[in-house]
N, C-alpha and C positions, 0 to 999 in steps of 0.2 A: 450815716444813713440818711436821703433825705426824707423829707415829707410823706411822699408817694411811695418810696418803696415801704418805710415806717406800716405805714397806713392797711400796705396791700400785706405785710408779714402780718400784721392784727386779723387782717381781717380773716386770712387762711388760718391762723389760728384759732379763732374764733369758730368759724364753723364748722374745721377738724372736729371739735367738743360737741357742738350743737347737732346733734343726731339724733334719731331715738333709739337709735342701737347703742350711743355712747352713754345715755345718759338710763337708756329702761331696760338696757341688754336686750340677747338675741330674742328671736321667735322661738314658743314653745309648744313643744310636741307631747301629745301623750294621751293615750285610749284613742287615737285615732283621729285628734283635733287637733290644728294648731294655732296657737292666741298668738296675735302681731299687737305688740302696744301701740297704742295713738297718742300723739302729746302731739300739743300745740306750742312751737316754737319760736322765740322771740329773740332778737341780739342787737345790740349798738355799740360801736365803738366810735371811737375820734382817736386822732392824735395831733399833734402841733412840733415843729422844729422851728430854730430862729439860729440866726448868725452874726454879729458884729455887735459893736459896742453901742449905745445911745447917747449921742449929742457930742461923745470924741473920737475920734479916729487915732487914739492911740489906746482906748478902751478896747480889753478884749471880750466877745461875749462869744456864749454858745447857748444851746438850749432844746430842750426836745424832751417829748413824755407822747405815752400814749395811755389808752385803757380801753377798757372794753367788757360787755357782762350780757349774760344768758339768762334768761327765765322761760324755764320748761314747765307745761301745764296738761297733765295725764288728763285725756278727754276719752277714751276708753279703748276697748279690745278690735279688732277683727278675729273672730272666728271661724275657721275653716275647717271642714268637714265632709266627708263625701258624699252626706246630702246635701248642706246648701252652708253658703259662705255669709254672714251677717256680720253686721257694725252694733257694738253692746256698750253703746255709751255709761260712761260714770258719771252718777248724777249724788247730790245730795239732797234726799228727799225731804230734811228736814228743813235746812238751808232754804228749800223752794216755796216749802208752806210758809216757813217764817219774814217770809219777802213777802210773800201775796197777803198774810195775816196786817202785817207795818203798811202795805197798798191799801188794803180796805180800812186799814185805822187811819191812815191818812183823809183817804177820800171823805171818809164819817168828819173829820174833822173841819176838812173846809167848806163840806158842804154847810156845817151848822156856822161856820165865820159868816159863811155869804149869806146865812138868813136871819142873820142880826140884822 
């Protein structure tokens, strides 16, 4: 298999997987709502192939590998409804104080380096 086709089987493999149906299953129904999960989807693959020997021509070589990898990151629901259709982001509310709380300790601290 050369190169090119190596590369293009990766990569339809790859995002066969990368879905959010594959990865957060279907949409779901019930009292009259239906949740769509949201995930933010990421993938890279390479691959490489070689042929012949180095430095003799009666050396035999071959060679070839590939890989490839997915990182799914759930960002929230759509909700639907036959009132109204919204986006219900997932958030971590603790996570967000705790980043703003290490901002403001930061800020306190350089402000007092620069007033040495």
């Amino acid at each position: 298999m050369g190169s090119q086709a190596l590369l293009q089987s990766l990569k339809e493999s790859i995002l066969s997987q990368a879905s959010v149906k594959a990865i957060y299953g279907e949409p779901i129904s019930a009292n009259g709502k239906t949740i769509i999960p949201v995930a933010k989807i990421a993938y890279g693959y390479g691959a490489g192939a070689g042929t012949g020997g180095v430095g003799s021509s009666s050396a035999r070589g071959e060679g070839g590998g590939g890989g490839g990898g997915v990182r799914a990151v759930p960002v929230g629901v759509i909700e639907v409804s036959s009132e109204r259709t919204r986006f219900v982001p997932i958030s971590d509310r603790k996570k967000q104080f705790a980043v703003l709380l290490a901002g403001i300790g930061l800020g306190m601290w350089l402000d007092r380096r620069r007033r040495r």
